[in-house]
C-alpha positions in Angstrom: 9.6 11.4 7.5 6.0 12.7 7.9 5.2 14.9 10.6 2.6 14.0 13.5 -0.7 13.1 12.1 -3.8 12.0 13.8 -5.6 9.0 13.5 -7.6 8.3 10.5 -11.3 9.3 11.2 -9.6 12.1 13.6 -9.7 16.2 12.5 -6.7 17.0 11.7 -5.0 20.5 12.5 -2.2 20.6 9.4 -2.7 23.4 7.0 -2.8 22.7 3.3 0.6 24.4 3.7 2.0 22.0 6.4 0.6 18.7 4.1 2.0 20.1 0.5 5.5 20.9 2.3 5.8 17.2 3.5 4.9 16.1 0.0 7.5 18.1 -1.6 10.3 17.7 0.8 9.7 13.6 0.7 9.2 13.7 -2.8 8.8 16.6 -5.4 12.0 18.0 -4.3 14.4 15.6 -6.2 12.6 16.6 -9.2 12.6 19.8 -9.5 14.3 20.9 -12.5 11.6 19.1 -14.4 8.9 20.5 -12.5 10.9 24.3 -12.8 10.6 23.6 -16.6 7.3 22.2 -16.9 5.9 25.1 -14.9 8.0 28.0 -17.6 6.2 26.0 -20.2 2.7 26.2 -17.8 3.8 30.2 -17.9 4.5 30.5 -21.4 1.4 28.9 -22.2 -0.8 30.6 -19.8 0.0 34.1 -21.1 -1.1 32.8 -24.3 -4.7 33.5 -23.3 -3.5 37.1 -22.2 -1.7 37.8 -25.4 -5.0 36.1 -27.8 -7.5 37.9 -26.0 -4.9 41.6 -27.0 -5.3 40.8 -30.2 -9.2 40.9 -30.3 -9.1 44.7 -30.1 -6.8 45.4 -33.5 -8.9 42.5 -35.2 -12.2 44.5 -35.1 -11.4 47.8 -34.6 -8.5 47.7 -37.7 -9.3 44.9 -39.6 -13.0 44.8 -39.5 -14.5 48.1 -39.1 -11.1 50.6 -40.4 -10.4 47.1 -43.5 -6.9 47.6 -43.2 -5.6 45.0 -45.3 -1.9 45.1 -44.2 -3.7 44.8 -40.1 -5.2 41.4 -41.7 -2.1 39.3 -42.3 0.1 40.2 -39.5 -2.7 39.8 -36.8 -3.8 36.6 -38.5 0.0 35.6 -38.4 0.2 36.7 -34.8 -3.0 34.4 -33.6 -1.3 31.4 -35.9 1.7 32.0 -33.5 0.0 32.0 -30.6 -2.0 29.2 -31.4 1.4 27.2 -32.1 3.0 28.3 -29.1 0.6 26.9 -26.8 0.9 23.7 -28.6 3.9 22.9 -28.5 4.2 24.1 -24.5 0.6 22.1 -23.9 2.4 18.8 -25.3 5.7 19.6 -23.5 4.4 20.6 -20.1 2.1 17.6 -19.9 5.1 15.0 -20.6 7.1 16.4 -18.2 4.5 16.1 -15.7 3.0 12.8 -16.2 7.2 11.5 -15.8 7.4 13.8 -12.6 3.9 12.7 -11.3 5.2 8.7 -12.2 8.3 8.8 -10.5 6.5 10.7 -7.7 4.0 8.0 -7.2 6.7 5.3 -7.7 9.0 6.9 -4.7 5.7 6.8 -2.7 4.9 3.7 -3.2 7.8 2.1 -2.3 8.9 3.5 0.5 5.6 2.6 2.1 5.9 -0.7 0.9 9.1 -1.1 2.8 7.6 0.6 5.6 4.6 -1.5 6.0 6.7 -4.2 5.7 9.2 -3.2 7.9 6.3 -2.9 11.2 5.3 -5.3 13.9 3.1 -8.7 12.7 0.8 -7.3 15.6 -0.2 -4.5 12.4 -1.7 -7.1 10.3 -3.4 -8.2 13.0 -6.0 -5.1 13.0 -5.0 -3.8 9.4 -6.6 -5.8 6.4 -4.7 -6.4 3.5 -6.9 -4.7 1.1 -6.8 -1.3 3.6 -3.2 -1.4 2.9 -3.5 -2.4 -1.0 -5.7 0.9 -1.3 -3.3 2.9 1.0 -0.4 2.3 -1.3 -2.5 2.3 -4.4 -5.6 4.2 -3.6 -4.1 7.4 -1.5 -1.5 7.8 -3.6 -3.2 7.8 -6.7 -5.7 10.5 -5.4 -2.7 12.5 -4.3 -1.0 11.8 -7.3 -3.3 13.3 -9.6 -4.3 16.3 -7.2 -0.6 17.4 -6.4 -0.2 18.1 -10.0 -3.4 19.6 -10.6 -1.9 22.4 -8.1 1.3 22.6 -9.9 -0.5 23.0 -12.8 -2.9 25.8 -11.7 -0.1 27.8 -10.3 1.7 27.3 -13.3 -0.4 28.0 -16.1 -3.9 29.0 -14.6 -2.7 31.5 -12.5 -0.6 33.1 -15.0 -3.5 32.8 -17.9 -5.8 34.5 -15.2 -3.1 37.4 -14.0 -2.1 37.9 -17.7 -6.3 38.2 -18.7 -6.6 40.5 -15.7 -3.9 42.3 -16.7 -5.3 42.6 -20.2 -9.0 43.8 -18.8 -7.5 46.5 -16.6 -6.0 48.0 -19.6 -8.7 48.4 -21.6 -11.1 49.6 -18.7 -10.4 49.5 -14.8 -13.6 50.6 -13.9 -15.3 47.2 -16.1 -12.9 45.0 -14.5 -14.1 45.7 -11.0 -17.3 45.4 -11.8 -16.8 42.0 -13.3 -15.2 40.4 -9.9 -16.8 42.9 -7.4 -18.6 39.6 -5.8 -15.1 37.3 -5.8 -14.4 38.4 -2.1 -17.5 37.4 -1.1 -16.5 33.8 -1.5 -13.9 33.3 1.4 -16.0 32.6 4.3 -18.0 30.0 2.6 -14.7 28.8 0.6 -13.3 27.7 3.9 -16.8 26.2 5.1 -16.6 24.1 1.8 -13.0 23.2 2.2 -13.8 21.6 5.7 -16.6 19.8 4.6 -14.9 18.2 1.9 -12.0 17.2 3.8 -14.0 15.1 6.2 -15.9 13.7 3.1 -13.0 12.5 1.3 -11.6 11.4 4.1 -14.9 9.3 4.6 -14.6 8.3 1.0 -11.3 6.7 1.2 -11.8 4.7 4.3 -14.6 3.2 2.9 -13.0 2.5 -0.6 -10.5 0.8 1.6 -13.3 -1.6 2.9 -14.3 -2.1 -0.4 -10.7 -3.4 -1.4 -10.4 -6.0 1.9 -14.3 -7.2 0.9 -12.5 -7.6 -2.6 -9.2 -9.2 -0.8 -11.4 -11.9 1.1 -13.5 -12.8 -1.4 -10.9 -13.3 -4.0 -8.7 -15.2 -1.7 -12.1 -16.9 -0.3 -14.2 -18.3 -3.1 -13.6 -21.7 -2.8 -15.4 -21.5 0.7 -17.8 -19.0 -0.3 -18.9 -21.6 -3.2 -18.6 -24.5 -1.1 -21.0 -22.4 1.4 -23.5 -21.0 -1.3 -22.2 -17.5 0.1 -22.4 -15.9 -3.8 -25.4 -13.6 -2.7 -24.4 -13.0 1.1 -21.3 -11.6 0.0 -22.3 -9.9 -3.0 -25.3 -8.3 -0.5 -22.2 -6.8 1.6 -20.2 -5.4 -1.5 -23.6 -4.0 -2.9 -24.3 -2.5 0.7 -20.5 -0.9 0.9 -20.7 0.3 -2.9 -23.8 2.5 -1.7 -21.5 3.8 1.0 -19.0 4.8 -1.4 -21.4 6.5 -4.0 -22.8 8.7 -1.1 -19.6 9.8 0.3 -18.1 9.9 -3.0 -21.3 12.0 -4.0 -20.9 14.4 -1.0 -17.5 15.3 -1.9 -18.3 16.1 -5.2 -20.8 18.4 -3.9 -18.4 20.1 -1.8 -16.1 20.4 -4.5 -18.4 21.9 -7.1 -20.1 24.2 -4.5 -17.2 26.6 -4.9 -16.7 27.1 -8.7 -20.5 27.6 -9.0 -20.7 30.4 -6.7 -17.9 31.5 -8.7 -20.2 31.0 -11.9 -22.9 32.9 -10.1 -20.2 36.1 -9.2 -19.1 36.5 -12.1 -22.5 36.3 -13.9 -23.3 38.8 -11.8 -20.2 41.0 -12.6 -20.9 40.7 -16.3 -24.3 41.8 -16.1 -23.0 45.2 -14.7 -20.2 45.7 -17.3 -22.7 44.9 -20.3 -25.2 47.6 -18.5 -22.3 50.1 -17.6 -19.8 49.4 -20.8 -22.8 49.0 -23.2 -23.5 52.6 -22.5 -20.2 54.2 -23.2 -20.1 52.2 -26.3 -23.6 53.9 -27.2 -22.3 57.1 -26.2 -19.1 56.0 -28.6 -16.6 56.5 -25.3 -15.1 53.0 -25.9 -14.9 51.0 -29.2 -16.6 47.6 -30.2 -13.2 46.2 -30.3 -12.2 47.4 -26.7 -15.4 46.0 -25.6 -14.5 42.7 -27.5 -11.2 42.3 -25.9 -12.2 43.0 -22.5 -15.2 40.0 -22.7 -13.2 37.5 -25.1 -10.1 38.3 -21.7 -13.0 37.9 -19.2 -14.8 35.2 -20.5 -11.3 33.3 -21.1 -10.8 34.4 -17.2 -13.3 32.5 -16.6 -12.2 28.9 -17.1 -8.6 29.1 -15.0 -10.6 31.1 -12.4 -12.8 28.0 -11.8 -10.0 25.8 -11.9 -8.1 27.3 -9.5 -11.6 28.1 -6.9 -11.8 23.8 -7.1 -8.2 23.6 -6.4 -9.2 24.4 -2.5 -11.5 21.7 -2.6 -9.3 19.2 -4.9 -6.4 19.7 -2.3 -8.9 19.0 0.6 -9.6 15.4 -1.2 -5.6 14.9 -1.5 -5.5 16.0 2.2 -7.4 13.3 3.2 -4.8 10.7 1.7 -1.7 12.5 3.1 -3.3 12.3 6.5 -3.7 8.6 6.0 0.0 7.7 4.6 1.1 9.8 7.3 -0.2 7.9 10.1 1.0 4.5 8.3 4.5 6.0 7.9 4.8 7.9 11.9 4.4 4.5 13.3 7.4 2.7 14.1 8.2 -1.1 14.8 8.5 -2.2 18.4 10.4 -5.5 17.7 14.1 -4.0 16.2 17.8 -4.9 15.9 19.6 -3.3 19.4 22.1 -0.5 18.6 24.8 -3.0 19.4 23.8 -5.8 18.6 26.3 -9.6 19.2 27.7 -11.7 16.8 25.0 -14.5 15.8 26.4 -17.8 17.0 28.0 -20.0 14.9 26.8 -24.3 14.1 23.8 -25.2 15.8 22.9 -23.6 18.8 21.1 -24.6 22.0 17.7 -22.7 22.8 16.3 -22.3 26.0 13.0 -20.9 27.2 12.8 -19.5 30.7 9.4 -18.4 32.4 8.1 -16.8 28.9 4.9 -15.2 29.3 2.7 -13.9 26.0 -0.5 -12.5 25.6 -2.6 -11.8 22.3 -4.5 -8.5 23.5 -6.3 -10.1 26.9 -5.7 -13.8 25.6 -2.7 -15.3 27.2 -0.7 -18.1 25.7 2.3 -18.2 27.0 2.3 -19.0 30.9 5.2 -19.4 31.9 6.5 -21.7 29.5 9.9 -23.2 30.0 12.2 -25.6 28.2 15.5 -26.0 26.8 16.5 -27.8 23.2 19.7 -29.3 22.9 21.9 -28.2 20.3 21.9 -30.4 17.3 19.1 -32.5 18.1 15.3 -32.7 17.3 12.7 -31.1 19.8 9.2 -32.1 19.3 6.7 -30.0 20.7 3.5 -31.4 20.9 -0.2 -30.5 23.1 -4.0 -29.5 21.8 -4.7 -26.4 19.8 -4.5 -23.3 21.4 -1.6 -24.8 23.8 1.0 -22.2 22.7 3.3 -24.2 20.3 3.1 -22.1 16.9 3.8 -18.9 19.5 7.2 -20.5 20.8 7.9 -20.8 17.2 6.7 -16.9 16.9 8.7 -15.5 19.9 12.1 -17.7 18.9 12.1 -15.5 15.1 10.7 -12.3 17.2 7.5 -12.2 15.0 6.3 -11.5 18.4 7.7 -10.2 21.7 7.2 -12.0 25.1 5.6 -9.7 27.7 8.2 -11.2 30.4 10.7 -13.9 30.6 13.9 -14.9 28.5 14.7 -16.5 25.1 18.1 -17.7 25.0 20.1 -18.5 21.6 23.2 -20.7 23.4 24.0 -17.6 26.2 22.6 -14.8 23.8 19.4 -13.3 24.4 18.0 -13.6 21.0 16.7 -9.3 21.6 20.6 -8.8 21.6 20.7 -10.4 17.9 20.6 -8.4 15.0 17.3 -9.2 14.2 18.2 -10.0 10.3 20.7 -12.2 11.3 18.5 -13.7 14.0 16.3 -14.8 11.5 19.0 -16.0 9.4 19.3 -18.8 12.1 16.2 -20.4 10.8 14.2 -22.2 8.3 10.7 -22.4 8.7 8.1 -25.2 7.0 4.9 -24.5 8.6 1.6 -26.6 7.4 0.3 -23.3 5.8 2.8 -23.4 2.8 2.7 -19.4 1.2 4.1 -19.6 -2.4 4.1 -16.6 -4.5 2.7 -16.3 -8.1 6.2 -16.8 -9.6 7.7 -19.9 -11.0 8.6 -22.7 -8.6 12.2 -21.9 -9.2 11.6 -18.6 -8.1 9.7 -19.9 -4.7 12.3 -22.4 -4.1 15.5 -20.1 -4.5 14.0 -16.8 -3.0 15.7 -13.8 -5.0 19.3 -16.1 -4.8 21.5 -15.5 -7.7 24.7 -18.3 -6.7 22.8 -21.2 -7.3 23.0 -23.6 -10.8 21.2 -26.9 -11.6 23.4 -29.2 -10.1 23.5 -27.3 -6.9 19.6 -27.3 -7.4 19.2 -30.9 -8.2 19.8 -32.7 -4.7 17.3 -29.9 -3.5 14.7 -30.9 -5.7 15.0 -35.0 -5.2 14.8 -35.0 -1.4 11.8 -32.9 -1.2 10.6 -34.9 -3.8 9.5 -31.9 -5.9 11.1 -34.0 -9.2 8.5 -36.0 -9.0 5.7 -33.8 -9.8 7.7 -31.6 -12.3 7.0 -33.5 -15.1 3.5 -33.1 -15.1 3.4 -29.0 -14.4 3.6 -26.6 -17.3 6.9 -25.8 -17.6 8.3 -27.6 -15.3 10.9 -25.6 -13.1 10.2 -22.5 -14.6 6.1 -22.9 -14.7 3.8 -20.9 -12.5 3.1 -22.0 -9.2 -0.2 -19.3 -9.7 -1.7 -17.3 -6.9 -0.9 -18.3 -3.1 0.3 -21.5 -5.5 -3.0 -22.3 -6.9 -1.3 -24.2 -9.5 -0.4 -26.8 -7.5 -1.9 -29.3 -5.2 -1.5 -29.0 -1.3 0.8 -31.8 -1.0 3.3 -30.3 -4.1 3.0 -26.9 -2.4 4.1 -28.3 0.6 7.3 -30.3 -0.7 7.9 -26.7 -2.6 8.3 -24.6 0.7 10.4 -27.9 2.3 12.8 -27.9 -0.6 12.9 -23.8 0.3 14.0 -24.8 3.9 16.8 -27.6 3.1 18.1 -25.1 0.2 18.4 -22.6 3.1 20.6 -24.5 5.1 20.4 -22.8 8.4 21.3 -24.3 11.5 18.1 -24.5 13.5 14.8 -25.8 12.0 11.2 -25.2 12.7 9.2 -27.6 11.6 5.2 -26.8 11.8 3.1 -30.1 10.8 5.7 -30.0 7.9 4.2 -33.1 5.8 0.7 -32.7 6.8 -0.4 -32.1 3.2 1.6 -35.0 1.8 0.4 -38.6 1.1 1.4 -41.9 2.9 4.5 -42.9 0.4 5.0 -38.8 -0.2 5.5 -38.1 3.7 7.4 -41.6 4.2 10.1 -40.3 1.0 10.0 -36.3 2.9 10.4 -37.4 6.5 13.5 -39.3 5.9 14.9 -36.1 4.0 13.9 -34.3 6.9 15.5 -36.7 9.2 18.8 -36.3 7.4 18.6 -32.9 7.1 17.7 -32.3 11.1 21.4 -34.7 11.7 23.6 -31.7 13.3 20.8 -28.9 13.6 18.6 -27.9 16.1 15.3 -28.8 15.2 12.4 -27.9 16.8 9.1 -29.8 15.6 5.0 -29.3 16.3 3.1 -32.6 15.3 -0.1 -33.8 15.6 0.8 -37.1 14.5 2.7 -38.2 17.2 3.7 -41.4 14.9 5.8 -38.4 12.9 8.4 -37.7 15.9 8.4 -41.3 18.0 12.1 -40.6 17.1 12.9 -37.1 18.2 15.8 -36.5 21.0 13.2 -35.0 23.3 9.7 -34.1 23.2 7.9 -31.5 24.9 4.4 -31.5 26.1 2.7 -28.4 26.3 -1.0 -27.5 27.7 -2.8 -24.3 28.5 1.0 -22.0 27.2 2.3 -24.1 30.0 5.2 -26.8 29.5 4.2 -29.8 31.9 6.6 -32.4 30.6 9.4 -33.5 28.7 11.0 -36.5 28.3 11.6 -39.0 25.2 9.0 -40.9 23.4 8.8 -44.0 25.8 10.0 -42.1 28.9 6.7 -39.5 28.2 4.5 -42.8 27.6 5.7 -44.9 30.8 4.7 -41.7 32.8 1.3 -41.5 31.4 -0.4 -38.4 31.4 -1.2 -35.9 28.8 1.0 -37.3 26.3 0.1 -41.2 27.2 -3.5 -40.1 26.6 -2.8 -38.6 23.1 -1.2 -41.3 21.5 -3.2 -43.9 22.7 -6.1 -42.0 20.9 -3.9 -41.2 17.9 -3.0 -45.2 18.1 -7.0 -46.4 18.6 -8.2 -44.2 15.6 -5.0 -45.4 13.4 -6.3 -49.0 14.1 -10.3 -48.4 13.5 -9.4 -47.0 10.3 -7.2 -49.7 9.2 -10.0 -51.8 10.2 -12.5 -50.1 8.2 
């Protein structure tokens, strides 16, 4: 796993080195034969430059000035040859790298997908979806692409500049040096740019993470932001952090070009002292026009790979930035895990008890002191105002959340001595927000099970009365439930995700507002499913229609994350109190409206 990394917006103290060893150890290493042979092929193609700009010298000084015939046709043949070569390991390098560079960014991308999926709900709760869209898409794209820009400078621009080197020192040391005298002059302000660049990119890619959530909310938001007239307030917002983006984006291109072109301005430099001092010896017929031709043509083809591999700095700075922000994603680690030995699950339905649980959201509580217990195999109700804690019993009983203080018991078992796969396994959740995928509605009734045909199907589909709209949807089963299940109206997304829970068949049930979305004869049809389907669970059940649980074994009466009574239906109503003064509201609205 990745090494210690700061915060993002924090300096960070890793070395290029330190960064580029993580990626290859996590990633590059399991391919690299493919990268050893695409980099031979880099080699071989590099030192074509070398070996083209060598045979300048025998095409002036014996085939044009000397007109040797015989010179013509073999060092015609030999550029032809050249010219081949570096096709053919130009195509072949740059296949093998765009499969390496694939696979590279596939690996990455999945294992932080099964990270981030893997860590606490509290990380949602401060980390926008589209942040972590453009973490796993974004960051590694841009690492992606300047990884093998690296290889690829080592591997062919570094051997197309030693080989061209190599070629100029031949012909004349004493030009050579003159030509890169100002190169070493670059360092300190090489490392100046480098710094810069890194704090711009890293700029760059937090906000093009903000762009992606503005994206996320108001893709997933439009029908508000319609029903709002919000079109130009949010499009003033996106406009505002699409300015943001083009400066940083703007200053790290500035950083990044600042090096070649002090390169540009070095080597300008260094040619106008060879052309002064070489021109002379030429005149003075010391050296010959085809040693002078060979030494520019190897310069001047020094000069693109010598570029290249002065932006690499900066390029790797830009990549830096992303490392540094898939590294913090993938050092943290979820607090809510399985123990390291866990106890069996128990088996039927259980009793669950709730002893003295406290539970805060940051400095909100909601949990204060809550107590209750719900019988095994029958149907809790849980009812109170919003904000009384109810959905967060539901929370702490699947630990999608973890009580500051107090106990959650599964029969005897504290459910943090579970295995917290297996935990879950316990339960089926319908809550009134009903998440479908944009896969069939097969595929979000059967949830990646294989062991399930038609008629196993069938009885599924008739009590939560999901038959009854098939018919009408494109393709039926197998249609599209669309986007979040746009598709589909509230009420059929709601009957989907209860025909998910009696498919699961688990032996508690939480039930949140479960036929809210449904019509009067739709709810009447589901709530009797439900009802059979609760006989021999545990079932625990938050309603706002008290009408909807008159019938549960025991309902509990929640205010303020506090549990002030319990009792059944009539027993809660003879009492009076908080429930007594819910439904009778709930009752007097019923009858105005019938009356209306």
């Amino acid at each position: 796993m990745a090494p210690p990394t700061p915060k993002p917006g924090q300096e960070s103290t890793q070395s290029a080195f330190t960064l580029f060893w993580w990626l290859w150890k996590d990633y590059l290493r399991h391919h690299k034969k493919l990268l050893i042979f695409a980099m031979l092929l880099m080699a071989i193609e590099g030192s074509t430059l070398a070996l083209l700009s060598r045979m300048v010298q025998p095409m002036f000084d014996d085939v044009f000035n000397a007109g040797n015939t015989s010179a013509l046709y073999w060092v015609g043949l030999g550029i032809m040859v050249i010219f081949i070569l570096r096709a053919i390991t130009s195509s072949g390098q740059k296949i093998l790298m765009t499969l390496v560079k694939e696979r590279a960014a596939g690996a990455m991308r999945r294992t932080l997908l099964r990270h981030l999926m893997g860590l606490d709900s509290a990380f949602y709760q401060t980390n926008p979806p589209g942040q972590l869209i453009e973490r796993v898409q974004g960051d590694v794209s841009s690492i992606n692409s300047v990884w093998s820009s690296i290889v690829t400078a080592l591997g062919r621009d570094l051997v197309s500049l030693v080989g061209l080197m190599g070629v100029a020192l031949w012909i004349d040391w004493r030009w050579t040096l003159l030509a890169i005298v100002g190169i070493p002059l670059l360092v300190l302000p090489s490392l100046l740019v480098q710094a810069y660049i890194r704090r711009r990119a890293r700029n760059a890619r937090e906000i093009a993470g903000r762009i992606s959530t503005r994206l996320d909310e108001v893709f997933h938001g439009i029908n508000p932001i319609k029903l709002n007239a919000l079109e130009e307030y949010q499009a003033q917002r996106y406009d505002a952090l699409i300015d943001e983006g083009i400066d940083a984006n703007v200053k790290t291109a500035t950083g990044q070009a600042a090096v070649p072109a002090l390169i540009d301005i070095m080597t300008g430099i260094g040619f106008l002292g060879v052309l002064i001092y070489g021109g002379s010896e030429i005149i003075a017929g010391d050296k010959t026009d085809g040693e002078f031709m060979a030494f520019f043509t190897a310069m001047g083809l020094a000069f693109d790979p010598l570029r290249r591999l002065g932006a690499m700095s900066g390029q790797w700075q830009m990549a830096a930035a992303s490392v540094e922000r898939l590294q913090y994603v993938l050092n943290l680690k979820p607090t809510i895990t399985s123990p390291a030995q866990p106890k069996p699950a128990p088996k039927g339905a259980p009793e669950i008890t709730l002893q003295d649980v406290h539970m805060n959201y940051g400095d909100l509580p909601v949990l204060n002191g809550a107590s209750f217990v719900a019988k095994a195999g029958k149907t809790t109700a849980l009812v109170g105002a919003s904000g009384a804690g109810k959905s967060t019993v539901f929370n702490v009983l699947t630990r999608l959340v973890e009580p500051h203080s107090g106990l959650v018991k599964i029969n005897d078992l504290a459910i943090d001595t579970l295995n917290l796969a297996e935990l879950r396994g316990l339960f089926s959740v319908v809550s009134q927000d009903a998440a479908l995928f944009d896969e069939t509605v097969r595929d979000n009734i059967v949830l990646g099970r294989t062991d399930l045909d038609e008629t196993a199907l069938q009885p599924v589909l008739d009590a939560a009365h999901i038959s009854d709209f098939l018919p009408k949807l494109s393709g039926g089963l197998d249609g599209l439930a669309g986007p979040r299940g746009s598709n589909l109206s509230g009420g059929q997304r709601q009957r989907v995700a209860i025909g998910r829970a009696l498919l699961r068949d688990t032996p508690i049930l939480l039930l949140d507002e479960a036929t809210s979305a449904l019509d009067t004869k739709s709810e009447a049809i589901v709530q009797s499913a439900l009802e059979q389907l609760s006989e021999g669970r545990t079932t625990l059940v938050i309603a706002h229609r008290l009408s909807t649980i008159r019938n549960a074994d025991s309902i509990v009466v929640m205010d303020q994350g506090q549990v002030i009574d319990q009792g059944t239906h009539d027993a809660l109503l003879e009492r009076g109190g908080i429930y007594a003064d819910l439904y009778n509201m709930q009752f007097k609205r019923n009858e105005e409206d019938s009356n209306d």
